[in-house]
N, C-alpha and C positions, 0 to 999 in steps of 0.2 A: 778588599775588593780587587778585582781581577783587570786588569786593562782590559778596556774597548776591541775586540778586532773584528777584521773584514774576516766572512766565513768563506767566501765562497774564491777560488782560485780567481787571481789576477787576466788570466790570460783568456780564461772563459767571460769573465764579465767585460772585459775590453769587446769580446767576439758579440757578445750582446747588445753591447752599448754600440758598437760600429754597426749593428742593425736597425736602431733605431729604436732597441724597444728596451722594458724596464722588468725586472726581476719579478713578476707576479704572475699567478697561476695560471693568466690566461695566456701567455706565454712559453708555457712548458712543453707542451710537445714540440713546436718548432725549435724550441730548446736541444732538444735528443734529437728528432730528426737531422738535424745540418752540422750540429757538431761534430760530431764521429761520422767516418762513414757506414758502411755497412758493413766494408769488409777489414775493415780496422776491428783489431783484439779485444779492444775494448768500448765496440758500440755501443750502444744503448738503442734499442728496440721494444715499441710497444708491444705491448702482452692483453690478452683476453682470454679468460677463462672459457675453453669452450668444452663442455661434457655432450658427449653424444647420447643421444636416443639407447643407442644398441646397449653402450657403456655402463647408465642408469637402469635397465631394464633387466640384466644380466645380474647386480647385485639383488635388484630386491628381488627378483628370482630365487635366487640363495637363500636368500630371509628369509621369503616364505615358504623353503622346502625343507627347515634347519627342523630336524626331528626333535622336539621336546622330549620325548615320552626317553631321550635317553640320560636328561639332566633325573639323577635321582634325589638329590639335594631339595627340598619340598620350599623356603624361603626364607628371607634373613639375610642379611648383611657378612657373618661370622668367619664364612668358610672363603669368602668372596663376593662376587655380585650376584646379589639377590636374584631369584631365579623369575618370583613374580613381578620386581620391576621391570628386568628384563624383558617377559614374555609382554608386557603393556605398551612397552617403547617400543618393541619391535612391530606388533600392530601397527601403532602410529606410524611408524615407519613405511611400512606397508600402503595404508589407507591414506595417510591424509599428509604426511612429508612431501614437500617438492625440491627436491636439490636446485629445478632451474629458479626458484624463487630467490634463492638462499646465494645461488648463483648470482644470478642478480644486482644482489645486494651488495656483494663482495668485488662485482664490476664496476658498482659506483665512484669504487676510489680509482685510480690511475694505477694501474700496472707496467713496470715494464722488465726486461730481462737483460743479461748483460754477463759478459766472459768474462771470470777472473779466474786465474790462476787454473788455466782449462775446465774451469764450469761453470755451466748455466745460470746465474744466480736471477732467481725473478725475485721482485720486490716492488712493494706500493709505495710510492714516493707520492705525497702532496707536501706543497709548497705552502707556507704560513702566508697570514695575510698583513704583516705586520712588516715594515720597513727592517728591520734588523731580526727575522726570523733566524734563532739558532738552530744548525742542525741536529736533528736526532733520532739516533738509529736504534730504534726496538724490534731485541732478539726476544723472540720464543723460546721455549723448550719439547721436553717432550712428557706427557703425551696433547701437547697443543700444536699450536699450529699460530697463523696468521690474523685467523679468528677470532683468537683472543682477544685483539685490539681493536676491533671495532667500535668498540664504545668508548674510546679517547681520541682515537686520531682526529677528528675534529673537532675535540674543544681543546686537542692543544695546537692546531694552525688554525682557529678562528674562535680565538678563547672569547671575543668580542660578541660570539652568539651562543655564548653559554656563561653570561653576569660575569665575564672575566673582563679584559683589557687588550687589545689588537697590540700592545708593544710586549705583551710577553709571548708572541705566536713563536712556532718551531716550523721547521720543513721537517717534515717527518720520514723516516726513510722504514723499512719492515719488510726486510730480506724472508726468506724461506731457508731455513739451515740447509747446507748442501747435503743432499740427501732427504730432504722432509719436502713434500707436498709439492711445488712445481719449480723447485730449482732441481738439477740434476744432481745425482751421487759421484763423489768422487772415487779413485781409481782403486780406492782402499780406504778404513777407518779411518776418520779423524776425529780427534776431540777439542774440547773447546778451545783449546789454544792456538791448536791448527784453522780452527774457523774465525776466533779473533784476528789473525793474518790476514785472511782471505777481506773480513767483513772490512777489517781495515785498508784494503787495498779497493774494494766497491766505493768507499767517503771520499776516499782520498785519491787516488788514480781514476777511475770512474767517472766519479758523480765530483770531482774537483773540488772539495771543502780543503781547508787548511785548518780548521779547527772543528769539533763537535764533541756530541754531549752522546754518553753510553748508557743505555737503560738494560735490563732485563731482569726474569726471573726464573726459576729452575734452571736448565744450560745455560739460557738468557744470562745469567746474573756472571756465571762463570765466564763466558764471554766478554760481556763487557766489562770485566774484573781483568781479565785478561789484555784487553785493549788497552787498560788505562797502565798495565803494568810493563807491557813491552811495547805498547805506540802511544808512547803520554808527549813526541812532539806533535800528535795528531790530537789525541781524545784525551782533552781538557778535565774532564770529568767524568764519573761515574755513579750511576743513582741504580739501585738492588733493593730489590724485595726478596731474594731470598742470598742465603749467608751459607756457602759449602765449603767452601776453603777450611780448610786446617794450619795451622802454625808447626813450625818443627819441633817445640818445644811444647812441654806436657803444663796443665791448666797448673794456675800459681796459686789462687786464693779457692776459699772453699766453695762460694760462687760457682767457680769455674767448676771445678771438681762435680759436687754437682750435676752443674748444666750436663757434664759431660756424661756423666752415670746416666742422665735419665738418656741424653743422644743415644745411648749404646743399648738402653731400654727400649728404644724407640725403632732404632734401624734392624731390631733382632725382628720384627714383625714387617719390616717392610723392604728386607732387602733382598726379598725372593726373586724380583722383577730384574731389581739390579746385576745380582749375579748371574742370571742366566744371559742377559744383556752382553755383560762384561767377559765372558765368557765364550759360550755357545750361542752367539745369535743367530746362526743359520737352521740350526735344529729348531729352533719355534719357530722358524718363519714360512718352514712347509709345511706346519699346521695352520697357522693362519692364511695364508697365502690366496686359500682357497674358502675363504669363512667369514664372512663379511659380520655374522652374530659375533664367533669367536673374536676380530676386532673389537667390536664394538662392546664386549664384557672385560675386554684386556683395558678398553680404556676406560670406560665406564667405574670400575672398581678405586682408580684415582680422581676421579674428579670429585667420587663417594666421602672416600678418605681423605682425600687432603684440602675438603674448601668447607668453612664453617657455616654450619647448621645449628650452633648453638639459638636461635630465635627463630629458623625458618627451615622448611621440608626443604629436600635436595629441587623440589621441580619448581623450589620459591628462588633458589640459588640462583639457578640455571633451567631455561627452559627447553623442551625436547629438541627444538629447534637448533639452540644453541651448541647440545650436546651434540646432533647429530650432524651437522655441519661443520663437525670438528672432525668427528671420525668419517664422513663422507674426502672429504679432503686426502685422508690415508687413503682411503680406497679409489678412486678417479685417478689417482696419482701412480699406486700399486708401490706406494714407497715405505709400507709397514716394515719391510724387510731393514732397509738402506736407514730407515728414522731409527732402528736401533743401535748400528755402528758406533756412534756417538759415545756409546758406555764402554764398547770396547777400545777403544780411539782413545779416552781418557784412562784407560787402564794402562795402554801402553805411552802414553804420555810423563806417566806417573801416578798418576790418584789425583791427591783433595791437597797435597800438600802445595802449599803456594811456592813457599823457597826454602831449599836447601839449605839455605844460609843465614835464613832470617828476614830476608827482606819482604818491603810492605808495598801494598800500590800508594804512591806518594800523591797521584792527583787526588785534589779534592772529589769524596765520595760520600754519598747521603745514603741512609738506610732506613728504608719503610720494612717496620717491624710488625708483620700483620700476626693476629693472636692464630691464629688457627692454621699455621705452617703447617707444611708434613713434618719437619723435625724442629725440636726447639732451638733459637736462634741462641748462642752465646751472648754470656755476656758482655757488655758493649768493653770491659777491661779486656777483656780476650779478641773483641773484635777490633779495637784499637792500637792492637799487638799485626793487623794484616793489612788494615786499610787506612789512610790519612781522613776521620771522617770528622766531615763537618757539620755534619747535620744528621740527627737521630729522633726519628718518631715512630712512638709507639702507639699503634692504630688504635681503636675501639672496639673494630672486627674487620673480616676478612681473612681469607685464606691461601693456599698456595696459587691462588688465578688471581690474583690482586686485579687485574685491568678487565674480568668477566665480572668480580663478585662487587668489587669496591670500585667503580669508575672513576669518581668525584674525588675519594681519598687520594685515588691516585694518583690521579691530573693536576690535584691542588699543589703534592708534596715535588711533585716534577717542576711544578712551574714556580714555585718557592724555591727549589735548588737551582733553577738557572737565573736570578737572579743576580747572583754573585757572581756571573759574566756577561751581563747585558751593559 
């Protein structure tokens, strides 16, 4: 077991405490308002999602002027995204979708935005309702967004209104990757290494924690793999639902061998996206740019692919809403471009490989093994060659949106792994 610690910077909760008032959420913005100023580097300033009229009205415009008659592809899944789901969703789209709903709903939680490392980082920050809330910062990937997390962040800062316990709540923190959706792109690529910095300098410089807990999955996992490997006096911990890293050394037992045949089976069908990413991302992005359908079939096609339908239709998965409040976000933002840098930014990072050398992320790290990944997860002999993990479970279902498809699963194994620091 882990010693007890205070999360939150000394010198901020003195500035609390000489106000008069107590660490809980009804506190929070006064919180950001007086502590920084405004023209301090690292303010904090509230955020509101505002999409205009014109904004809204201008894509589905696009929608409904996207010429079918020139998809030749008749339907099916084989080639891509299916042409007649497509042509269904984009209806709905059309007729009966309302972004300001969805909108809305997305303003429920507390937004706010804040400079690091010269950019914009907006993020949802709610405060736990539990005396010793630990903090915890969930990274997205791509092709998600903030979205994604809707359906946990409050049953993990008020697990007491979802059959849980008020002493295992979290303050929850859910940046927007620099460059995705309404934080700003920086001056050139970066990849997850480069954004684990950054996110570490938002917990820690920012938002004042001395300790916290690192979640994610797709870039998410890389990041906070990343956080716990070169900011492990900050990020205590790491919890992943999905597993990208590579080891410098080649698989030892047959196991592994294997696993690895079938990875390399796997990514020969799905690394189309990747390489042009990794690559040439400016050359797809003045086709998209202007194609609000064309988004919405780039992303569409993954959410197809990589989240499990083994017991349920995709619109049992996820509903139109969901999906399209994912890709509405790329587009209000106009960051399709900038959200793919990412791939090239880890290309010039290096790749998949963790170390050089061999070494591993030492802090304690938990791994939600969901059956219906995009690629099959190593096995845990292989995974224990890159991460210090303490904890391994393997789901029942779910897929590569663990926090869209498996809520419950997900929230449970989160709040099981921080245990071992309360």
């Amino acid at each position: 077991m882990h010693k007890k610690i205070s999360y939150i910077n000394s010198s901020k909760r003195n500035f609390i405490k000489n106000l008069g008032l107590t660490l809980t959420p009804l506190i929070l913005n006064p919180f950001f308002n007086t502590l920084k100023a405004d023209n301090s580097k690292d303010s904090i300033k509230k955020f509101e999602i505002k999409t205009s009229k014109e904004k809204i009205d201008k894509i589905i415009s696009k929608v409904k002027d996207f010429d079918w008659t020139k998809m030749k592809f008749s339907s099916g899944w084989k080639m891509g995204t299916d042409p007649v789901f497509m042509r269904d969703l984009c209806n709905y789209w059309i007729e009966q979708y309302s972004w300001k709903k969805n909108e809305n709903e997305l303003n429920s939680f507390s937004h706010y935005k804040t400079k690091v490392s010269n950019i914009d980082i907006h993020f949802i920050y709610e405060k736990g309702s539990g005396p010793n809330a630990i903090p915890l910062i969930l990274s997205h990937g791509w092709p998600g967004s903030i979205a994604e997390f809707k359906k946990i962040i409050r049953p993990l800062t008020h697990p007491q209104n979802y059959g849980g316990s008020q002493n295992d709540s979290f303050d929850v923190i859910v940046p927007s990757l620099p460059g995705f959706g309404f934080s700003s792109a920086p001056s050139k690529p970066y990849g997850p290494r480069k954004i684990a910095e950054i996110f570490n300098k938002l917990m820690v410089n920012n938002l004042g924690y001395k300790k916290y807990i690192a979640q994610g999955g797709d870039w998410g996992g890389y990041i906070s793999a990343w956080m716990g490997f070169d900011h492990s006096k900050f990020c205590q911990g790491v919890h992943i639902n999905y597993m990208g890293f590579r080891h410098k050394d080649p698989p030892k037992t047959e196991e592994e061998i294997k696993w690895l045949d079938d990875l390399i089976a796997g990514v020969a069908m799905e690394k189309g996206y990747m390489t042009q990413k990794a690559t040439k991302p400016l050359s797809l992005a003045y086709s998209m740019s202007d194609s609000p359908v064309g988004v919405a079939a780039w992303i569409i096609e993954k959410f197809y692919g990589w989240s499990d339908r083994s017991e349920k239709s995709f619109l049992e998965v996820f509903s139109q809403d969901e999906l399209l409040t994912n890709i509405m976000i790329y587009l209000i933002t106009d960051t399709f471009e900038t959200a793919s840098w990412i791939y090239y930014g880890r290309r010039e990072e290096g790749g998949r490989v963790l170390s050089k050398i061999g070494k591993r992320v030492e802090v304690p790290t938990a791994c939600a093994v969901f059956p219906k990944e995009l690629l099959p997860w190593p096995p845990k002999s292989y995974a224990d060659r890159l991460f210090n993990i303490v904890q391994w479970t393997n789901m029942p279902s779910g897929g590569h949106f663990a926090a869209m498809e498996e809520p419950q699963l997900l929230t449970k194994d989160i709040t099981k792994f921080s245990k071992r620091f309360r």
